[in-house]
C-alpha positions as CSV (number, residue, x, y, z in Angstrom):
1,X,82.7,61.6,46.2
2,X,81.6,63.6,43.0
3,X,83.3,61.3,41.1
4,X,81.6,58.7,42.2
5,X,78.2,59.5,41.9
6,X,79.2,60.5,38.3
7,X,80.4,56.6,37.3
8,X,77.4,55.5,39.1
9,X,74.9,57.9,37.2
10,X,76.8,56.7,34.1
11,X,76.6,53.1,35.0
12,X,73.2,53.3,35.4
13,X,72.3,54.6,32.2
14,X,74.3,52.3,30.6
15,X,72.6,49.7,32.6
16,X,69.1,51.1,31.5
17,X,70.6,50.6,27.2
18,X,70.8,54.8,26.5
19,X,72.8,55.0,23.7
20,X,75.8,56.4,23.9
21,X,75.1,59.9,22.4
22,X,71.9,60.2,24.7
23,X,73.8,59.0,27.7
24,X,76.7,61.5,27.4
25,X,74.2,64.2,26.8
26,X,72.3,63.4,29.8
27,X,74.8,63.2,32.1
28,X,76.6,65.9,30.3
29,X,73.8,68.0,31.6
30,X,73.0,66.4,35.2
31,X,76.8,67.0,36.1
32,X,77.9,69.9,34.0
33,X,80.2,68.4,32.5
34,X,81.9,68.4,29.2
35,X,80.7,66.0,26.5
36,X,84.3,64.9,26.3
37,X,83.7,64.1,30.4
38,X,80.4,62.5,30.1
39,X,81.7,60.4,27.6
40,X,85.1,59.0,29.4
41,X,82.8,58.3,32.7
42,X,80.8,56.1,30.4
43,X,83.7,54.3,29.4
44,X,85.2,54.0,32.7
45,X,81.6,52.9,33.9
46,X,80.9,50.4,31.4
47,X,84.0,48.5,33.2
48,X,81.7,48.6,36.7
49,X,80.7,45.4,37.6
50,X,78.3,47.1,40.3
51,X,78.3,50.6,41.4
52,X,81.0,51.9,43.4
53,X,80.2,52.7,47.2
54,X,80.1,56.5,48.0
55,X,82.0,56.8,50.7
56,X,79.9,58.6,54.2
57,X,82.7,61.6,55.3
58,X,84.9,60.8,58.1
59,X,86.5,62.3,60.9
60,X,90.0,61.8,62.0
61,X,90.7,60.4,65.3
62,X,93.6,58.7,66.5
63,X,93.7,55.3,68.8
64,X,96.0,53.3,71.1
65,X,96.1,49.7,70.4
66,X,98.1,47.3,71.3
67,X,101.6,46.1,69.0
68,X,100.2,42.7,68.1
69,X,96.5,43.9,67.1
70,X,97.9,46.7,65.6
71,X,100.0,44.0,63.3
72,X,97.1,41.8,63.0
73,X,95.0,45.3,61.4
74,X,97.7,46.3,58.9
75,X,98.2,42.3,57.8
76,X,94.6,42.4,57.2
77,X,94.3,46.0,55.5
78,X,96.8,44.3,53.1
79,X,95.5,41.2,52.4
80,X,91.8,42.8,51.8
81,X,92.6,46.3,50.1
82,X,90.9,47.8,52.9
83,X,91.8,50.9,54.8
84,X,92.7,50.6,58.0
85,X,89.9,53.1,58.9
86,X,87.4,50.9,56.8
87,X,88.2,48.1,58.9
88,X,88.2,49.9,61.9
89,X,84.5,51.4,61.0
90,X,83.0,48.5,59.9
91,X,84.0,46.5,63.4
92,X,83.0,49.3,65.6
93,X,79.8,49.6,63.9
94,X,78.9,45.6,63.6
95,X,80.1,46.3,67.8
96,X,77.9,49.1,68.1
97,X,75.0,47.1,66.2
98,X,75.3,44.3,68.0
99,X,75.2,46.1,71.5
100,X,71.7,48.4,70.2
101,X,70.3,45.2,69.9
102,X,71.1,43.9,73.3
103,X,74.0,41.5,72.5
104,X,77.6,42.0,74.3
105,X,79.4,41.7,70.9
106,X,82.2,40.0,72.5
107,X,79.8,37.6,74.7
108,X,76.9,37.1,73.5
109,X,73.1,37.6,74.3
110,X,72.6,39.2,77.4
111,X,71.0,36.9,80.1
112,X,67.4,38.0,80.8
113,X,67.4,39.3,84.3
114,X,66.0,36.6,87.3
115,X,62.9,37.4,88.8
116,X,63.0,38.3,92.7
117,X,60.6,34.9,92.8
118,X,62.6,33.2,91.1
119,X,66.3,34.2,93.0
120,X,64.5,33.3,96.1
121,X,64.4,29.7,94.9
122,X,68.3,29.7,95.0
């Protein structure tokens, strides 16, 4: 994760137009870091085409899932250069958003409850 922030602190001072010899000495100091350091995250930054994500830490847990969904995961993961656990979080929490805001993710909107005047008309 510390590598991370450091391309992104470098990205954005190139993105702000430091020069070079500023920018390595500013992040040189913000990091600690060699000027020899500084200067190869600049160059590795200036290949960003947007910052990178910094990853939130994880836990390790293991599931049971089914042969065929299990296929269908690691055929995605491939095809998207995703980790199966970034796949896996991103679905449980679009799930888990959808549910806080009173959808059934897999149905839909939950019906609004009948009124006891309005049941007696059944």
């Amino acid at each position: 994760m510390q590598k991370t922030r450091q391309l992104n602190a470098a990205r954005a001072l190139l993105q702000r137009q430091i020069a070079l010899p500023e920018a390595v000495r500013r992040l040189s100091r913000e990091f600690d870091l060699s000027e020899r350091h500084a200067y190869r995250y600049l160059q590795e930054a200036s290949q960003l085409g947007r910052p990178i994500e910094v990853p939130e830490a994880t836990v390790p847990i293991t599931l049971k899932l089914p042969p065929r969904t299990l296929e269908l995961l690691r055929e995605y993961a491939r095809s998207s250069g995703l980790t199966i656990g970034a796949i896996v979080a991103r679905a449980l929490n679009a799930f888990l958003c959808a549910k806080k805001n009173g959808a059934d993710a897999l149905y839909g909107p939950r019906p609004t409850p009948i009124d006891d005047d309005v049941r007696e008309e059944y």
